[in-house]
matplotlib code that plots the C-alpha trace (Angstrom):
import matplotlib.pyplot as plt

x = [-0.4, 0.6, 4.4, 6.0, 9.1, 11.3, 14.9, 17.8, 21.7, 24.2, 25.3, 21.8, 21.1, 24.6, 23.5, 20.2, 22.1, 24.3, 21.8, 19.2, 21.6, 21.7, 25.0, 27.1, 28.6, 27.4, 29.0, 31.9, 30.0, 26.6, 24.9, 21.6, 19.8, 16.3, 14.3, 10.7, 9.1, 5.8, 4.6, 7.8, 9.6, 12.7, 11.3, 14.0, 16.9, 18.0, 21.2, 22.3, 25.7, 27.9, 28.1, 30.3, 31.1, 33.7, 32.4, 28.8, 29.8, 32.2, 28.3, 28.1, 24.5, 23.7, 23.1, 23.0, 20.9, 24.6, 22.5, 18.5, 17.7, 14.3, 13.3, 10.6, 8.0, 5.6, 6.0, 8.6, 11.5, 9.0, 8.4, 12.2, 13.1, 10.2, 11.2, 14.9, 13.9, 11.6, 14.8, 17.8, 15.6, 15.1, 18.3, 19.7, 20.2, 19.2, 18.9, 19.3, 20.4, 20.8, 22.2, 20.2, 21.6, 20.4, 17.9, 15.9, 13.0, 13.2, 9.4, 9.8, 12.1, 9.8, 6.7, 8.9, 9.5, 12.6, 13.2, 16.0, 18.5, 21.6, 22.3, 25.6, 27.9, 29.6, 32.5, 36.0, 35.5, 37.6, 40.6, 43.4, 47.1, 47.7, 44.9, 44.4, 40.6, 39.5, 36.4, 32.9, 31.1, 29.2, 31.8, 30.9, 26.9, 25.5, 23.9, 20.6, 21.4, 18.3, 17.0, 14.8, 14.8, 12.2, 9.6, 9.8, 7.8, 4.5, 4.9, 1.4, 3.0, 2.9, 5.8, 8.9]
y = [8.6, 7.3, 7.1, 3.4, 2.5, 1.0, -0.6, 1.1, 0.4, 2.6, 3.9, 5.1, 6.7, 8.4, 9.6, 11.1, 12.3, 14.6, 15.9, 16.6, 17.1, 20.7, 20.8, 17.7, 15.3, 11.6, 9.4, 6.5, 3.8, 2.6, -0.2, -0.1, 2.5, 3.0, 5.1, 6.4, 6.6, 7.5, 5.7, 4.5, 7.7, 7.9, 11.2, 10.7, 8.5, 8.1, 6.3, 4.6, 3.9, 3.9, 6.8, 9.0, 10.6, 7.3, 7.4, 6.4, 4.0, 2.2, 1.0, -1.2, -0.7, 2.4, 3.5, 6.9, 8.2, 9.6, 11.3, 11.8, 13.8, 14.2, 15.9, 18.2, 15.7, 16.5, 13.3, 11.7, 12.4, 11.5, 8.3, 7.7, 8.2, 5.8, 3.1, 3.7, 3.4, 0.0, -1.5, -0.4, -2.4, -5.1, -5.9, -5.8, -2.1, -0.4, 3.1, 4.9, 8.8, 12.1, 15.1, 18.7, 21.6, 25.1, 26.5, 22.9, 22.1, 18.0, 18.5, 15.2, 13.4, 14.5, 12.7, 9.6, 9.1, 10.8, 12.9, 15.7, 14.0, 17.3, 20.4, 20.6, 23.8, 24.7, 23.1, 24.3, 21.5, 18.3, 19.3, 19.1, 19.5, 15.7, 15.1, 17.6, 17.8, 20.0, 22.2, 21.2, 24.1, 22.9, 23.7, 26.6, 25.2, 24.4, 20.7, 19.2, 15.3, 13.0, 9.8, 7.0, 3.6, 0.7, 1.5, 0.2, -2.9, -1.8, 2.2, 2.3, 2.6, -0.4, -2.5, -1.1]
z = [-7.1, -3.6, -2.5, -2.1, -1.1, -3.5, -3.5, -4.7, -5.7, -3.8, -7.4, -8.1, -4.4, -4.6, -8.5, -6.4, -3.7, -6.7, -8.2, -5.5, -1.9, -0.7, 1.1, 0.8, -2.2, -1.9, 0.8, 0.3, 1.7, 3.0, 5.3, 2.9, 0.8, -0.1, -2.7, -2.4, -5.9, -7.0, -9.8, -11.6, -10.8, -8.1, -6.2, -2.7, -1.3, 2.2, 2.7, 5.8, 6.9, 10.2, 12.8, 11.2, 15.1, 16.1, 19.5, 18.7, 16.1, 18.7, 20.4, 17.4, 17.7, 16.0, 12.4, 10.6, 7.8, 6.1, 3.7, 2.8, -0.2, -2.3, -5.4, -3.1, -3.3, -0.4, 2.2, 0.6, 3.1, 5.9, 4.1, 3.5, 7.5, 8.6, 6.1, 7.4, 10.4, 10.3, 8.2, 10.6, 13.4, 11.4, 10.9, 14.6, 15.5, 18.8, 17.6, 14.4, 14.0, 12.1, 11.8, 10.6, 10.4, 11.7, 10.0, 9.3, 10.9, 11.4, 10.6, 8.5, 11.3, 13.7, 11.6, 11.1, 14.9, 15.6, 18.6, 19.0, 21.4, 21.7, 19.9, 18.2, 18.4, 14.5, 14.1, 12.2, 9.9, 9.2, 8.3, 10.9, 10.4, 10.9, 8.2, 5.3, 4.0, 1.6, 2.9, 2.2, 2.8, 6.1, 8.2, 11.1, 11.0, 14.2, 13.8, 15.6, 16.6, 16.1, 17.3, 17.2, 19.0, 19.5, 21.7, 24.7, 25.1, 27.2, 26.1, 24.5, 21.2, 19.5, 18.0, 16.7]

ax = plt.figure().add_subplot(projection="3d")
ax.plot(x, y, z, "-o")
ax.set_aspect("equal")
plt.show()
């Protein structure tokens, strides 16, 4: 049975993101989410949302996938970052990011389009005397920084 993309609430992508996420609790808020599925079964989610870094979200123009989690179906996260990607263009946006951390591949970014843009030292984490955050348990992880944009008209490589 082939993979589709399907629709999906933020409720139901943030249930996914619970029960399936490696490292981090569903987000607060989202632009758009969408579900792969094969058959009638939910098998990955990728939620979209602003920047969280407030320097790239003060562009206006970007997106990030906040979260992207599957239940291991082969494909399904490279199917997932593709749709994201054809959607976050669709409605407007110049470019669309990620985050992985070390010890990921991006194989499936890298099949959707994406292209490693900087490599992110570990940080201390969130919390800061001014503003108290509980730890998440991704703090002191070096992160990858992804991208994709339109292609450039005349590239060779087709539309969007």
């Amino acid at each position: 049975m082939s993979l589709r993309i399907v629709p999906v609430s933020f409720a139901t992508a943030c249930a996914f993101v619970a029960e399936h996420h490696r490292h981090h609790e569903p987000p607060r808020g989202h632009k758009f989410s969408i579900g792969v599925a094969r058959g009638e079964q939910l098998v990955g989610v990728a939620i979209v949302g602003r920047p969280v870094s407030r320097v790239i979200d003060a562009e206006g123009t970007t997106l990030e996938v906040i979260r992207s989690a599957t239940d291991g179906t082969r494909n399904a996260n490279s199917k997932l970052y593709g749709a994201a990607r054809q959607v976050a263009f669709g409605l407007g946006y110049d470019r669309l990011i990620t985050y992985t951390q070390e010890g990921e591949s991006g194989a499936s970014l890298r099949a959707a389009g994406y292209r490693v843009l900087a490599s992110r030292p570990p940080r201390r984490g969130w919390d800061t005397p001014s503003r108290a955050r509980s730890p998440r348990g991704t703090e002191s992880i070096a992160r990858t920084l992804w991208e994709t944009a339109p292609t450039s008209p005349g590239s060779g490589e087709g539309d969007r």
